[in-house]
N, C-alpha and C positions, 0 to 999 in steps of 0.2 A: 442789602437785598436778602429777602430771605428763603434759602431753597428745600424743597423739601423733596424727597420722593413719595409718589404716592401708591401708586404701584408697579410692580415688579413681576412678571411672570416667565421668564426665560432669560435668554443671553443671547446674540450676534457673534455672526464670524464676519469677520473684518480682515481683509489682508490687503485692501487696498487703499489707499491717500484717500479724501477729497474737502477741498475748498468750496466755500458757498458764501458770497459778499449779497445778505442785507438783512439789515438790522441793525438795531440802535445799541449807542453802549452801555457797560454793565461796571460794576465793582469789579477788578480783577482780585484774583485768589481763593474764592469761594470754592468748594468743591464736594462733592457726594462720591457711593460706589455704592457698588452691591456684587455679587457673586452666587453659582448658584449652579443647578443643573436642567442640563437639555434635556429634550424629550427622551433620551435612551442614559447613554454612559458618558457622554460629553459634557466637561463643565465650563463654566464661562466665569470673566470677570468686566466690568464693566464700571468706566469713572467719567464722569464728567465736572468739568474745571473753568469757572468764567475766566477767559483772559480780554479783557479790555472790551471789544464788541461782541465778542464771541464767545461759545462755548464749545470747548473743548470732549470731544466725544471720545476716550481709548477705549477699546472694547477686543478681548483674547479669550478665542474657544480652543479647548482643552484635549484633543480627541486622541491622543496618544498614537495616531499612524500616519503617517508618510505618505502625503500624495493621495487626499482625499479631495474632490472635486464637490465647490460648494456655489453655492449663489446667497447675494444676498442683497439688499435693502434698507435706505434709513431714510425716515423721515422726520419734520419739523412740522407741527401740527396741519399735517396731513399732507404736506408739500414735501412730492420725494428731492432728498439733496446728495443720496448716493445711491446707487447700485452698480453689481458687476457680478465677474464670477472669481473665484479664489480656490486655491489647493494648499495643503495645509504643506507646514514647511518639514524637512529633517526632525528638526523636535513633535511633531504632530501637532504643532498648534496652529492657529489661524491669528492676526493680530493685523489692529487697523488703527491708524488715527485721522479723525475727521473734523474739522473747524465748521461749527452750525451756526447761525446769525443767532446773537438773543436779542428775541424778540421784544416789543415791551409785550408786559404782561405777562401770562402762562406759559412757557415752552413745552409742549409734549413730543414727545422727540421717541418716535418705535424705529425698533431696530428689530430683523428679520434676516434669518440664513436657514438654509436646508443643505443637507446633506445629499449627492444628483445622484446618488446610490442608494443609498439607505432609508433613504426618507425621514432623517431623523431633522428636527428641527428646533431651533433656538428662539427665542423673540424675548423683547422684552421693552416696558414702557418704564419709562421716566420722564415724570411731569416736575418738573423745576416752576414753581412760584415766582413771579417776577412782584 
């Protein structure tokens, strides 16, 4: 299967789990990344990983302080399959991992977090080719 990313404009803060059953299966082991920075000082890393039906979503923003209050969002071509809210941990980072159905076809998969202080924000799209 072959994935590509196609664009990339920011990064997610992720500190919470989530599961989402459907969709069809894929080749497991495939996998992309990217990394990058937020809208201020914050940087992000961001990988996605077919495992069998699913793609695997890690995604860790970077913000170097303690007890930051975040919200965030993810979607699956255009169908949300996570949100919540999140505070960053002792190390200042924020870190998530989320199982997304792959879909046949294209997956575009946005991920979205803001800073409930600062207003700083992360996003960023990855379109996987199916």
């Amino acid at each position: 299967m072959n994935r590509s990313i196609v664009k990339i404009s920011g990064a997610a803060a992720l500190a919470l789990g989530a599961s989402v059953a459907f969709g069809l299966p894929a080749q497991a082991g495939e996998s992309t990344s990217t990394h990058g920075t937020c809208s201020a000082t914050s940087t992000y890393k961001v990988k996605a990983t077919e495992k069998k039906k699913f793609i695997v979503v890690k995604a860790q923003v970077k913000t170097g302080v303690a007890g930051e209050a975040w919200t965030f969002s993810i979607s699956d071509n255009g169908t949300p399959v996570a949100e919540g809210d999140a505070t960053t941990g002792p190390d200042g980072k924020l870190k998530g991992s989320f199982k997304i159905p792959n879909l046949e076809g294209t997956d575009t998969i946005d991920l979205m977090a803001t800073d409930t202080v600062t207003g700083e924000t992360c996003t960023a799209q990855l379109v996987l080719e199916g």
